[in-house]
C-alpha positions as CSV (number, residue, x, y, z in Angstrom):
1,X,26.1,-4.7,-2.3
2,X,28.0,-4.0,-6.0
3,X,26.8,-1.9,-8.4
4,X,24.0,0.3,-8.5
5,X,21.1,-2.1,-9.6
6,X,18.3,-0.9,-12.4
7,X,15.3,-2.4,-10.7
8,X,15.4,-3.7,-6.8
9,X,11.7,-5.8,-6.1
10,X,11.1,-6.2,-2.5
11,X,8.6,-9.4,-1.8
12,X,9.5,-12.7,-4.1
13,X,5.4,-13.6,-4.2
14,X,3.8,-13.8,-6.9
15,X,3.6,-9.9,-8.0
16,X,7.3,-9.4,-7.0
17,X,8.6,-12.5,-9.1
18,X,6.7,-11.8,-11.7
19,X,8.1,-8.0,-12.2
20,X,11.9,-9.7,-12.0
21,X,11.3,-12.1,-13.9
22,X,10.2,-9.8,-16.7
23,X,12.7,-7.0,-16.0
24,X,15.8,-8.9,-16.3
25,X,13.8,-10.6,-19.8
26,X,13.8,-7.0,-20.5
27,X,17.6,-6.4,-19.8
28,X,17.8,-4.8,-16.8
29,X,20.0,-5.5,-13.7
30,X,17.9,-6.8,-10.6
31,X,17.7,-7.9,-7.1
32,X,14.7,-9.6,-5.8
33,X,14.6,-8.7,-2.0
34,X,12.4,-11.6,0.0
35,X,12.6,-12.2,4.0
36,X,11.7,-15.5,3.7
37,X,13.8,-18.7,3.3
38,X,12.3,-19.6,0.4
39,X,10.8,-17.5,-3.0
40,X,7.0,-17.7,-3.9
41,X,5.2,-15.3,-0.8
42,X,1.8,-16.4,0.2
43,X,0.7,-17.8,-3.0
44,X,3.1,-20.5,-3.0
45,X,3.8,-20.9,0.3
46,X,0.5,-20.4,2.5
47,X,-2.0,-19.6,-0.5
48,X,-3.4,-20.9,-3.5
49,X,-1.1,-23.7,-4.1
50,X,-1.1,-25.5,-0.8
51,X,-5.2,-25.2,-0.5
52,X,-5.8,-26.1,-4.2
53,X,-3.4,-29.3,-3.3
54,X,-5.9,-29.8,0.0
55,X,-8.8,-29.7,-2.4
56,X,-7.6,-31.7,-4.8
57,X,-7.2,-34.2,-2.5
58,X,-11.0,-33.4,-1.5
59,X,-12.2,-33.2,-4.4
60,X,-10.7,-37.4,-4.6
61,X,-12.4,-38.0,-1.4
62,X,-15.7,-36.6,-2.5
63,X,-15.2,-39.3,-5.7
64,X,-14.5,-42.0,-3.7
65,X,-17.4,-41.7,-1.4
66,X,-20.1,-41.5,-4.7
67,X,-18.2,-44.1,-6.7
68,X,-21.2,-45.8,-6.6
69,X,-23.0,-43.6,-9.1
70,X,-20.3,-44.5,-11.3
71,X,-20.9,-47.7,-11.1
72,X,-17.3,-48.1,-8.5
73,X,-17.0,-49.9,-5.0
74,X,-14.9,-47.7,-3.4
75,X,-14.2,-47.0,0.0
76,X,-11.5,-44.9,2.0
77,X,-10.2,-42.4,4.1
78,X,-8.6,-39.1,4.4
79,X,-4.8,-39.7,5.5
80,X,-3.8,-36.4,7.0
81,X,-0.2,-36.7,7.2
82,X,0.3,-38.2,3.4
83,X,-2.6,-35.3,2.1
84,X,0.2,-32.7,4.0
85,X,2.8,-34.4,1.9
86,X,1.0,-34.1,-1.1
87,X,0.5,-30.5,-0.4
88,X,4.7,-29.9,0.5
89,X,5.2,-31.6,-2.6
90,X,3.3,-29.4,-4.8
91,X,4.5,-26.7,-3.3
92,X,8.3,-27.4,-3.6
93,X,8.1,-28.3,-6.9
94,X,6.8,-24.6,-8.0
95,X,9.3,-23.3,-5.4
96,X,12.3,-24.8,-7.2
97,X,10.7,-23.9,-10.8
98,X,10.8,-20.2,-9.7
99,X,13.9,-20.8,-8.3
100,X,15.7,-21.8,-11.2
101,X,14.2,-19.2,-13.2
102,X,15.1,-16.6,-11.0
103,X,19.1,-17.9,-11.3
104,X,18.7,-18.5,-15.2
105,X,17.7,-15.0,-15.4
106,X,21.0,-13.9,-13.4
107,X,18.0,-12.0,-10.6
108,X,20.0,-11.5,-7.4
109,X,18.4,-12.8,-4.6
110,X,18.9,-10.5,-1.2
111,X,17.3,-12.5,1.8
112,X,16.8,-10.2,4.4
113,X,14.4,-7.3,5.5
114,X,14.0,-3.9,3.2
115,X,13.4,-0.8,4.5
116,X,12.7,2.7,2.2
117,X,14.5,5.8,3.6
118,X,14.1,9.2,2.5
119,X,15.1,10.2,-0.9
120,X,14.1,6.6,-2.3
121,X,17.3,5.6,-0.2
122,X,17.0,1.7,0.5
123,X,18.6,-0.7,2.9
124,X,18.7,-4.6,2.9
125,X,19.6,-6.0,6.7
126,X,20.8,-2.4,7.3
127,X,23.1,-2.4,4.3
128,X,22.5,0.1,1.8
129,X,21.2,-0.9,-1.7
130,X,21.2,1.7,-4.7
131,X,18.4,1.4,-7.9
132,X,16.8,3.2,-10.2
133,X,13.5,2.0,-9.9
134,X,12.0,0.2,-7.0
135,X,8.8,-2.2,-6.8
136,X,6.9,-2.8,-3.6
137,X,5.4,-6.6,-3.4
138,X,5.3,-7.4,0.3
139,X,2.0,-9.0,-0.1
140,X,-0.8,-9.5,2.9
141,X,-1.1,-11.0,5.6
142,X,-4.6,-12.6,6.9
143,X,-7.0,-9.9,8.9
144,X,-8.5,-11.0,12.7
145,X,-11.1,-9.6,14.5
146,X,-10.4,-6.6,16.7
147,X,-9.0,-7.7,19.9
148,X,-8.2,-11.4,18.6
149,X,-5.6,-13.5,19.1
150,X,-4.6,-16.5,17.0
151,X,-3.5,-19.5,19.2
152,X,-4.5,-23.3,20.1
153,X,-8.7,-23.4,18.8
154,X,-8.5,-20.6,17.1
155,X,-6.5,-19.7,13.5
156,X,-6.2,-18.3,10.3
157,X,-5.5,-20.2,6.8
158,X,-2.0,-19.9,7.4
159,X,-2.5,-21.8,10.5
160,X,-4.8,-24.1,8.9
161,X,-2.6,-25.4,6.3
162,X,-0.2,-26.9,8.7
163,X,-2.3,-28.0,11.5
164,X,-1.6,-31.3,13.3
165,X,-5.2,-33.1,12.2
166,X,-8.1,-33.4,10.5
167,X,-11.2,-31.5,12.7
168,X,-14.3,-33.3,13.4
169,X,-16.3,-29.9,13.5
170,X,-15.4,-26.4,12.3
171,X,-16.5,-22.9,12.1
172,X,-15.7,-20.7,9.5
173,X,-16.1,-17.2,9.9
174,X,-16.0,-15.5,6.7
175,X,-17.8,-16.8,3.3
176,X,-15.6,-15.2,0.7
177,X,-13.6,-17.2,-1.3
178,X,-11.1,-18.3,1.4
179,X,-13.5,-19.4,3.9
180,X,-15.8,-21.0,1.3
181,X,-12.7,-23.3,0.2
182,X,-12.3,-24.3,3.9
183,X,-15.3,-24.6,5.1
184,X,-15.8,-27.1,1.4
185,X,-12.8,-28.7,2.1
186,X,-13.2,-29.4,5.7
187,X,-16.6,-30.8,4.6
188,X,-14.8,-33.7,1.9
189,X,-12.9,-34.9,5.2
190,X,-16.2,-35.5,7.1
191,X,-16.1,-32.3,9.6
192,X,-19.4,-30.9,10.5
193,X,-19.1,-27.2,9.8
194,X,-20.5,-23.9,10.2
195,X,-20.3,-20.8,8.1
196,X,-20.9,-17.0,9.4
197,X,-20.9,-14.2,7.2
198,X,-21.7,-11.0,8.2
199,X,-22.7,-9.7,5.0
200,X,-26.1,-10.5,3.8
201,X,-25.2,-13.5,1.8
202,X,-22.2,-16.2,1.0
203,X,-19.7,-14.9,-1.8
204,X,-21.1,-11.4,-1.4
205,X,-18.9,-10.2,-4.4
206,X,-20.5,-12.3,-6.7
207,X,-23.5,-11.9,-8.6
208,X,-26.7,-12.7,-6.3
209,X,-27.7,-16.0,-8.2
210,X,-24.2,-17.8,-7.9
211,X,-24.4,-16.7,-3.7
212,X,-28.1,-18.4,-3.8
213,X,-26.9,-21.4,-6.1
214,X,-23.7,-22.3,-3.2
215,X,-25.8,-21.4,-0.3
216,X,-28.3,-24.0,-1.8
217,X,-25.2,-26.1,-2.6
218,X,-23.8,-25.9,0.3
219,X,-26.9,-26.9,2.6
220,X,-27.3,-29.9,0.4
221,X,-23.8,-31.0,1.4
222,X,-25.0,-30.6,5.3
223,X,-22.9,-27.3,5.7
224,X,-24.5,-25.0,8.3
225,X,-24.6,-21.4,7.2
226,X,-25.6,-18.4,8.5
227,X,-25.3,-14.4,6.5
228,X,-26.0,-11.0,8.0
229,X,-24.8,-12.3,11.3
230,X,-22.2,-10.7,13.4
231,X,-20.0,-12.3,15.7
232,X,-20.4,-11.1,19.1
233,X,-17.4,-13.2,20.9
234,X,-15.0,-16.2,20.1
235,X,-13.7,-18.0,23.1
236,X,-11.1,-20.8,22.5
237,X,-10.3,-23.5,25.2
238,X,-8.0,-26.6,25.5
239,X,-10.7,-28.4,24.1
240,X,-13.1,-26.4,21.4
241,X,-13.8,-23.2,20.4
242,X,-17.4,-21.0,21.3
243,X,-18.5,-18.5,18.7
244,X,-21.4,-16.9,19.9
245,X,-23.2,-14.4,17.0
246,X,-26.3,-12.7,16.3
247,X,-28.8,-13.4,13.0
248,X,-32.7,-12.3,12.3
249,X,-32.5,-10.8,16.0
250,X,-31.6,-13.4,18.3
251,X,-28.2,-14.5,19.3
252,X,-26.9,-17.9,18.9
253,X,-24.0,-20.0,20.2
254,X,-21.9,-22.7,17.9
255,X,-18.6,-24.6,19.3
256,X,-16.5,-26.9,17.4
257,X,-13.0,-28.1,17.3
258,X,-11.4,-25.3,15.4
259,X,-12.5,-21.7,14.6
260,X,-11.2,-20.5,11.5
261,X,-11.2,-16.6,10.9
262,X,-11.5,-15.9,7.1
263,X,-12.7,-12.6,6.8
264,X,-10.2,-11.1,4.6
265,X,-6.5,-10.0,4.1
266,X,-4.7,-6.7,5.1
267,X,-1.7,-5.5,3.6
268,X,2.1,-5.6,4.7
269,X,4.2,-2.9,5.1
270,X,5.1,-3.0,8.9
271,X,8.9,-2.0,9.0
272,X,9.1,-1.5,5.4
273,X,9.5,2.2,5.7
274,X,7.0,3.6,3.6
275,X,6.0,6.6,6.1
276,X,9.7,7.6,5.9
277,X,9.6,7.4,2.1
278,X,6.9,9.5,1.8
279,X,4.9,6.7,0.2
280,X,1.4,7.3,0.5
281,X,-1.1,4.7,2.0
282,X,-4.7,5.0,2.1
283,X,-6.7,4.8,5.3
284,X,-7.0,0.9,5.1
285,X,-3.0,0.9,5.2
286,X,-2.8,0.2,1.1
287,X,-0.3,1.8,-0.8
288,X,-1.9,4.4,-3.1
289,X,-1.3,3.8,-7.0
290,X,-2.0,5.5,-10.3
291,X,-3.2,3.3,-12.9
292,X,0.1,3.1,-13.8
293,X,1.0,1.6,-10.4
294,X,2.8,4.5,-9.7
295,X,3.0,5.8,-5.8
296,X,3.4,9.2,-4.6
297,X,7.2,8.8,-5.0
298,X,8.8,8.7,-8.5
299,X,10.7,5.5,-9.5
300,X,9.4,3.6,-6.3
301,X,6.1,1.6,-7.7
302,X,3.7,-1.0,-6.0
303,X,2.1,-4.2,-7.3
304,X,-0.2,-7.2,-5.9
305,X,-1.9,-7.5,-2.4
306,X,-0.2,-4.1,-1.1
307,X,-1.0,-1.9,-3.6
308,X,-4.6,-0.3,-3.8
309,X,-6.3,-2.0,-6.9
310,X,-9.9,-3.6,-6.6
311,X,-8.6,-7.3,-6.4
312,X,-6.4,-9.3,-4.4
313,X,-6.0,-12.3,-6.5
314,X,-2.5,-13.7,-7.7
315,X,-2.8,-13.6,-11.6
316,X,-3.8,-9.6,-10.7
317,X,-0.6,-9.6,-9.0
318,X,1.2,-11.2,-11.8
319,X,-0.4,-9.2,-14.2
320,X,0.8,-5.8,-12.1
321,X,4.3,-7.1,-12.2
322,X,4.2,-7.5,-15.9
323,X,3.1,-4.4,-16.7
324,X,5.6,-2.4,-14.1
325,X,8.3,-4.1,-15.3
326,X,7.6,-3.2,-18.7
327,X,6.7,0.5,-18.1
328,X,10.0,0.7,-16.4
329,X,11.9,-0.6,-19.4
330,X,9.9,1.9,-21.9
331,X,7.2,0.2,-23.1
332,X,3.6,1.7,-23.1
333,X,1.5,-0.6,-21.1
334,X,-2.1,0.8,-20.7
335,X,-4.1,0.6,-17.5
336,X,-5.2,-2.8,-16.8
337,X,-8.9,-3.5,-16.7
338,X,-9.7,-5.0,-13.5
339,X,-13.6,-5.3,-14.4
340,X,-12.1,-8.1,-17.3
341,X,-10.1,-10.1,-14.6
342,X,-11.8,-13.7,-13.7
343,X,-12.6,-14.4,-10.6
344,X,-12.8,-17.7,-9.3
345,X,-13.4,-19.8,-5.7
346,X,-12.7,-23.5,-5.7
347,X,-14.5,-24.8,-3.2
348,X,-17.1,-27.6,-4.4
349,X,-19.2,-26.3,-6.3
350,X,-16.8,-24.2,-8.1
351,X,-17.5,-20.3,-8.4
352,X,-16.2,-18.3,-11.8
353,X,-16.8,-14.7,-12.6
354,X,-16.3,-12.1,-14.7
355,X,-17.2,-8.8,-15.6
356,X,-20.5,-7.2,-14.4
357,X,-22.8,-8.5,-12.2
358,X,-26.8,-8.5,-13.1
359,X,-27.0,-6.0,-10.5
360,X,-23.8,-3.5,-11.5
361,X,-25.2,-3.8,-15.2
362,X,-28.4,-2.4,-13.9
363,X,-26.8,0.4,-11.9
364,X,-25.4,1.3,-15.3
365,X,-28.7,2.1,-16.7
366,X,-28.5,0.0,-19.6
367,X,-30.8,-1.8,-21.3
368,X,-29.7,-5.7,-20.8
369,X,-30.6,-9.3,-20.9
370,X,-30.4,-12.5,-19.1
371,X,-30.1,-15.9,-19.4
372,X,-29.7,-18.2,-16.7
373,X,-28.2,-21.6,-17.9
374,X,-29.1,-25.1,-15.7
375,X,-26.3,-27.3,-16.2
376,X,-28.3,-30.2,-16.1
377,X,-29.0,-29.7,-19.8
378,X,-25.7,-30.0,-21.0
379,X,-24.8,-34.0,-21.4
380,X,-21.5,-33.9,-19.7
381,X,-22.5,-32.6,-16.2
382,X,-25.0,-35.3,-16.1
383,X,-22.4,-37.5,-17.0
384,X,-20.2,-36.1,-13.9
385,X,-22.5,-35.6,-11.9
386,X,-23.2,-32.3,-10.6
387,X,-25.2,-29.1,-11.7
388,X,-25.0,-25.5,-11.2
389,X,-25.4,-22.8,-13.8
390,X,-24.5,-20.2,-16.2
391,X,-25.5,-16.8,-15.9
392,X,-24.8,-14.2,-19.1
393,X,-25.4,-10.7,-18.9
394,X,-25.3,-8.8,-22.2
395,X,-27.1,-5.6,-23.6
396,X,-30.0,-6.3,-25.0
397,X,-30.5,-6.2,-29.0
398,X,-27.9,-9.0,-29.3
399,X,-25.3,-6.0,-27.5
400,X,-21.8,-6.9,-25.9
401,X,-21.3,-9.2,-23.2
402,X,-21.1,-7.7,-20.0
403,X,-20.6,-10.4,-17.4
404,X,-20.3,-14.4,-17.3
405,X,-21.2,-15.7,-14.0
406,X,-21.1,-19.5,-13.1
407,X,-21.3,-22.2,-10.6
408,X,-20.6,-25.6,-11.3
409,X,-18.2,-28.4,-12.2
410,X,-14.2,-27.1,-13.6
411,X,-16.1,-23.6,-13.7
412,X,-13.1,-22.5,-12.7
413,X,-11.1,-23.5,-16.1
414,X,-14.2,-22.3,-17.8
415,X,-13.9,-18.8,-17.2
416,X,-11.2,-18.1,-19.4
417,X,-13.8,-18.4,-22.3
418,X,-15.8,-15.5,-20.6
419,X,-13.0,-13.1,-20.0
420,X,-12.5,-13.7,-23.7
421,X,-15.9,-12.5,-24.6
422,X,-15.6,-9.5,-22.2
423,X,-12.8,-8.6,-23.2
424,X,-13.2,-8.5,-26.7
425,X,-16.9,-6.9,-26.1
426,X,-18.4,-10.3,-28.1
427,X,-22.1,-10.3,-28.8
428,X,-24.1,-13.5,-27.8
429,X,-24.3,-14.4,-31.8
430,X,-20.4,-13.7,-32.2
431,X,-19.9,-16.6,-29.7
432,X,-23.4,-18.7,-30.8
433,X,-21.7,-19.3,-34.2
434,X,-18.3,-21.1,-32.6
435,X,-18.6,-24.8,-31.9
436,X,-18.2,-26.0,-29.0
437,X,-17.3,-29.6,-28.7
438,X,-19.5,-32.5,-27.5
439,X,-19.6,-33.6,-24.9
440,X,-17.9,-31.2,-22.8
441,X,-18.4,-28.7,-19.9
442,X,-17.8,-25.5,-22.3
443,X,-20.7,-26.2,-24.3
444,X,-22.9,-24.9,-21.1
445,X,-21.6,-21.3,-21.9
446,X,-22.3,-22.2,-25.8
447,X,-25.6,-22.7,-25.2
448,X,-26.6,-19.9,-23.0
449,X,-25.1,-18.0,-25.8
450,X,-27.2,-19.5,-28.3
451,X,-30.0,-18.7,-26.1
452,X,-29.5,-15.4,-25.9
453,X,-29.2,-15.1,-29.4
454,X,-32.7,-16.8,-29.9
455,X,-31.3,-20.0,-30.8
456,X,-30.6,-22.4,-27.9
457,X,-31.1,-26.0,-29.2
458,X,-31.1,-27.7,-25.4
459,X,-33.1,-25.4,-23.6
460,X,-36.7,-24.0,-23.9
């Protein structure tokens, strides 16, 4: 396939792109390997830009039907086939913007399968490709239960995203931030829906008080939830599908249209070659990394969803390809901190996180304070209409922050404030003495600030 190339990525998602993009920025000759037709892996295609266009489209719905606290007649109804053009639009607009980057950067595109050989050898559709370094970005796929099958009643998101209607009733197993989008989403269109989590409680990698605060949330929206269950069986028919589980020792049965299996993502590397390599996976099939996303095999690295780090989140992934791409081209790039990357879940209310929970702080032994933030005292939530809170956890004696934990409205944009503060290890009266404008959303973070630092103004 011509000359030798400097860097050959295999997977054009969101890790992979990002490392070519940046390597060819950087000088080098590349070739972006993807299987699919199309560049952007799961993120664009079946991820977060296709369901954050279904919620957006939610989130207008949910408008529409309390107009009337606005002062608004309104009245409508989803449209399933123009919200699915919606979604393909917003997705082929990002497709062609990577696109064309990809071609103004001169990145050769290689459609076809990769597989790793001994010796860092590497073929493309069985045709031998040279490079110096390699990058492995082949993503995840979605995890089932043992012995499941996907088909008819019963899916997985990447189902869900291009199914044929609307349900009237759904069950969503899984409450991480996947199913907790569906299961919100589904709940905008008017489906009646269910929630099992077999963990003690929704978004069990949050801090406790934001899995109490959408647990309350989502009751209040008529959303049926159920933690510390485990599903015993799920039957799909013509018609519905039968989940039958077991909570607080008894065991329960739940049908509905659909069944939607959320309960996590596994990693790809089926065919890719990696035991022949002698690229090392751990026992959950991950590929094992330094924290210089290194693997066991010089010059062959691994970024995003496949690689073994803590999160499986797409600005992760684009930060991993960032910093490979650089390391290859010479640059020192320290470790990233994966304790300072934001978390967030769209679903309504919106989830945002980062660093330590109240409970990890603790485990640390230090010495640290709380404040929990009610965002009915800040002007604009009243104003849009919905509450939640802000949770800071800092050392005590007016120490670093250690964690920003919220639950409430455009949360999600939020959170770039509190990896900020994190980040830069800000004490509550480093951040109490910015202004934050009024009225707006951010001043709920100001003010638990100011709260911790003995001066809140709109609180006791």
């Amino acid at each position: 396939m011509g000359d030798p190339y400097d860097v050959v990525v295999i997977g054009a998602g969101t890790g992979g792109y990002s490392a070519a993009l940046r390597a060819a920025q950087l000088g080098k000759h590349v070739a972006l390997v993807e299987r699919d037709d199309r560049l952007g892996g799961t993120c664009l295609l079946r991820g977060c830009i296709p369901t954050k266009a279904l919620l957006q489209s939610a989130a207008v719905m949910d408008t529409v039907e309390r107009s009337s606290e606005w002062g608004i007649k309104a009245a409508g109804e989803p449209d399933w086939s123009a919200i699915q053009a919606f979604e393909d639009a917003s997705i082929d607009k990002l497709v062609k913007g990577v696109t064309g980057l990809v071609k103004q950067r001169r990145i050769d595109v290689l459609t076809g399968t990769a597989a790793l050989g001994p010796d860092r050898s590497l073929t493309v559709n069985g045709t031998a490709v040279t490079a110096t370094d390699i990058i492995l970005a082949t993503g995840s796929a979605p995890r089932l239960l043992p012995g499941l099958q996907v088909g008819g009643r019963i899916m997985t998101s990447d189902e869900a995203l291009r199914a044929d209607r609307i349900p009237a009733s759904a069950i969503v197993i899984g409450a991480g931030a996947v199913g907790l989008e569906f299961a919100s989403m589904y709940r905008s269109f008017g489906a009646n829906v269910t929630v099992i989590e077999a963990l003690p409680r929704l978004a069990p990698l949050e801090d406790e008080d934001l899995s109490k605060a959408v647990a309350r949330a989502f009751r209040k929206r008529g959303i049926t939830t159920a933690a510390g269950a485990s599903v015993t069986s799920i039957v799909g028919t013509d018609t519905e599908a039968t989940v039958t589980y077991d909570a607080d020792g008894a065991s329960q049965t739940v049908s509905a249209d659909i069944c939607l299996v959320a309960i996590g993502r596994g990693p790809v590397t089926e065919g890719l070659g990696v035991a022949d390599a002698g690229v090392a996976r751990n026992p959950k099939g991950y590929i094992e990394v330094d924290d210089q996303l290194h693997t066991t095999v010089p010059g062959i690295w691994a970024v995003g969803d496949v690689a073994a780090t803590p999160l499986q989140l797409a600005h992760v992934a684009f930060t991993e390809g960032m910093a490979v791409a650089e390391r290859i081209a010479g640059i020192d790039v320290p470790p990233i901190d994966y304790h300072g990357i934001p978390r967030v879940t769209y679903s309504s209310p919106e989830l945002a996180s980062v660093g330590l929970t109240e409970a990890e702080a603790r485990e640390t032994g230090r010495e640290i304070v709380v404040e929990r933030l009610d965002f009915r005292a800040i002007g604009k939530a009243n104003i849009v209409g919905e509450g939640g809170l802000v949770k800071v956890v800092a050392d005590a004696n007016d120490g670093p922050v250690l964690g920003v934990h919220m639950i409430g409205p455009h949360v999600t944009d939020l959170i770039a404030e509190g990896m900020l503060i994190t980040a830069w290890e800000a004490s509550p009266s480093d951040v109490a003495a910015h202004i934050h404008p009024h009225p707006t959303l951010s001043e709920g973070v100001g003010e638990a600030m100011l709260a911790l630092a003995g001066r809140a103004l709109h609180t006791p």
